[in-house]
N, C-alpha and C positions, 0 to 999 in steps of 0.2 A: 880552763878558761877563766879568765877575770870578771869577774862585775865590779862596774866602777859606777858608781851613783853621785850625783849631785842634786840637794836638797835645796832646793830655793824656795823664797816665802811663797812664789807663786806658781814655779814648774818644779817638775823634776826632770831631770835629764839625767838616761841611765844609759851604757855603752856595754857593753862585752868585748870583750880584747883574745885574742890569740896571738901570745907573745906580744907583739908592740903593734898590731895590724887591729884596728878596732873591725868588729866583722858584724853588727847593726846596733842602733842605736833607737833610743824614744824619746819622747818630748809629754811628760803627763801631768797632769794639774795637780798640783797639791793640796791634798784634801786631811788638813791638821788632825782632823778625828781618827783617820784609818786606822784599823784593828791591825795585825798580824797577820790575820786570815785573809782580811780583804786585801794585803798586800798580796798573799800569795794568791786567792782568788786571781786578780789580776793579771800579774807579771806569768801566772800559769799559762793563761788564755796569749800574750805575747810571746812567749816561749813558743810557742805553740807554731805561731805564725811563721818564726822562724827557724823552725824544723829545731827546738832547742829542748831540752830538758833541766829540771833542777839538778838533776846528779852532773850534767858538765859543766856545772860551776866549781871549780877548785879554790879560788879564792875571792873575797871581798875587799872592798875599798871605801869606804864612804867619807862627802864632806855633806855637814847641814850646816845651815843657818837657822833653823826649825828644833828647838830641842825637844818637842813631844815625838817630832817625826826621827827624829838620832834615835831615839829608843826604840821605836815599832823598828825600823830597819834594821839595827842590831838583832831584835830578836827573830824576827824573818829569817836574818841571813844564818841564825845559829840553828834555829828548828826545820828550817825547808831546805836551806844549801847545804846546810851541814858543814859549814865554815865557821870561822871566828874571824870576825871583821876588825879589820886597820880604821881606826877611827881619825881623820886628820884632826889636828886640834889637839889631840890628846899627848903627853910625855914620852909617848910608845913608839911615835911617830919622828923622824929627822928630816925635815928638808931639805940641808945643805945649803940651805938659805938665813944669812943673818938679819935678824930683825931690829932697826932701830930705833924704833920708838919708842915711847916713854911706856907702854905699857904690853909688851908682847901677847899678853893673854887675851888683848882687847881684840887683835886682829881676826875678822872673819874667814872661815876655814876656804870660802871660796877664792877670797880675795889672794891670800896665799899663794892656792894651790893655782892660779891663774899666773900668779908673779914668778911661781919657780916653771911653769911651763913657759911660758913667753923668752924668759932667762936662757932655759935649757934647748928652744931655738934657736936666738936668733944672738945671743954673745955679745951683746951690747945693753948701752944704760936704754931703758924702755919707759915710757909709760902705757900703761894697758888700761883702757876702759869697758867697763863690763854694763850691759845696757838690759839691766835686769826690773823688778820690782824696784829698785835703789840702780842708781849711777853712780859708779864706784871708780875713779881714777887712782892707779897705784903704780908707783914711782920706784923704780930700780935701778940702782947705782951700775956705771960699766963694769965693776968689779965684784954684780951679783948680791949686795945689801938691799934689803926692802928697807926703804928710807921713809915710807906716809905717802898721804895720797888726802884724797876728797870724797865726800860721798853728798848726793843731791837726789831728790825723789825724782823718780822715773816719770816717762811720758805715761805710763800705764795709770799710777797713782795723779798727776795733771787732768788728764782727761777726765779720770772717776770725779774729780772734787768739781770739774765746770758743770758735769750732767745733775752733781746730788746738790750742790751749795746755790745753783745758780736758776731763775725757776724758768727760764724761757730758751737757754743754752741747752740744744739738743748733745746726746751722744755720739758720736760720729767715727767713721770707719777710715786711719788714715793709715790702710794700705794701697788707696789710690790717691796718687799724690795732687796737691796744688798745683794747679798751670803759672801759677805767678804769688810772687809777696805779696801783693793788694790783694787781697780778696774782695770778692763782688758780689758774696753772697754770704750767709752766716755757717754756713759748712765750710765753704776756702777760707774763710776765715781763719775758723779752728785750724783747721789744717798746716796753714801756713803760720800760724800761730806755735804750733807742735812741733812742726816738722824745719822750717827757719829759724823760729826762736831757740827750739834745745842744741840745732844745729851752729850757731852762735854763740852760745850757752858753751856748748861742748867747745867750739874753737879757741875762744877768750878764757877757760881755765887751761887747758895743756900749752895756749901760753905763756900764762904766768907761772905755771910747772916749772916749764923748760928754761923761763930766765932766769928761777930758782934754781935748778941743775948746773946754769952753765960752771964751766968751760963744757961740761958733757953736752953731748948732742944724741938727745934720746929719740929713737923709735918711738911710733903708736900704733898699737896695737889694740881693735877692737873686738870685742865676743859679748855674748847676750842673744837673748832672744830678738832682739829689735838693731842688733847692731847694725845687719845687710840694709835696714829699710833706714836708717838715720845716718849710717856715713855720705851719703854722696848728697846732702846739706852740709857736709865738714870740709874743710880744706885743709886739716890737719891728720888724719888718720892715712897712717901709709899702707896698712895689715888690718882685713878682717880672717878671723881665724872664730866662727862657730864651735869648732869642737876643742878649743885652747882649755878646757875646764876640764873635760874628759881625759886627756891626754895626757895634761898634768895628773892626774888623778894614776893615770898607768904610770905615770916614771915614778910617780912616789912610791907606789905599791915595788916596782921595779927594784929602788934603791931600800929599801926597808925589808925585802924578803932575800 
């Protein structure tokens, strides 16, 4: 079996794969200090749940964005799985994706591994937006080149800076949505402020994207932890695709071993 991990500044999201069938997955908070042990402490107790063991892991995957966490999870996966981990990012690694920007080393490993999964779907020029810590739009030529993309602070990081910067702006929970764009209280407010404004936000950059693309006529495709709960404020996103980071994470590991 596979473990595929992805590191994000704010979650982790780790999968297990048999062959190309992912067969469960987690969602866990990323805690930058974790030891080694407390990794496996952890992932032990989940293994656990799904009737899994460290010895059916045959091999590793990982992308961060976290380099204190790249290193505890490398060594995890060398002292408890008894693997040696495929690190994205790294020389060792081929996507089969050509990168054009001015500086290939700058690109984020999820970012990437997002763009050659989306690619390896759906065979058209795409934009994919990942609705993470960071809002990351990345742009893919129909002929499979990562061409750039945008990055904007998350509704997650938004929200944090109205509750600490602002002294009478409460924190507010917008997984129940606004009845309306007016708000008539100082919570729909937010809400609507959150959930219309970034929805806006997100519509008015994939179309400046797209008229930079043209003649291409690119797909959007969305993933993130908040992507399900901010598309249907969009009128741009064709595809939400939750486990597009995973997945890609298996066809890299797929095409490298």
């Amino acid at each position: 079996m596979l473990l595929a991990v992805d590191i994000g500044n704010t979650h982790m999201v780790i999968g297990v794969y048999t062959g190309p069938k992912l067969r469960c997955h987690w969602r866990v908070k990323t805690d930058k200090g974790s030891t080694v042990d407390e990794l496996a402490a952890t992932f032990h107790t989940l293994f656990t749940m799904e009737g899994l063991r460290f010895n059916d892991i045959s091999d590793t995957i990982i992308s961060s964005v976290v380099p204190t966490m790249q290193s505890a999870w490398a060594a995890f996966a060398t002292r408890y799985l008894n693997t040696v981990p495929l690190m994205v990012g790294s020389d060792t690694v081929q996507t089969g994706m050509p990168v054009l920007i001015d500086n290939p080393a700058e690109i984020g490993a999820d970012r990437l591994v997002n763009a050659v999964a989306a690619y390896a779907r759906f065979k058209c020029a795409l934009i994919v937006v990942d609705f993470g810590t960071a809002i990351t739009w990345d742009c893919v030529s129909a002929s499979g080149e990562y061409l750039g993309g945008a990055i904007a602070p998350g509704m997650s990081i938004a929200m944090e800076a109205l509750g600490s910067r602002t002294a009478k702006l409460p924190q507010v929970d917008i997984s129940t949505p606004p009845t309306a764009a007016i708000g008539t209280n100082t919570v729909a407010a937010i809400k609507s402020g959150i959930l219309f404004g970034y929805g806006g936000m997100v519509d008015g950059l994939i179309r400046r994207l797209r008229e930079q693309m043209t003649p291409e006529l690119p797909q959007t495709v969305a993933t993130g932890g908040m992507a399900a709960l901010i598309a249907p404020y969009t009128t741009s996103i064709d595809q939400v695709d939750a486990m597009l980071t995973l997945n890609g994470l298996q066809l890299l590991h797929e095409r490298n071993t």
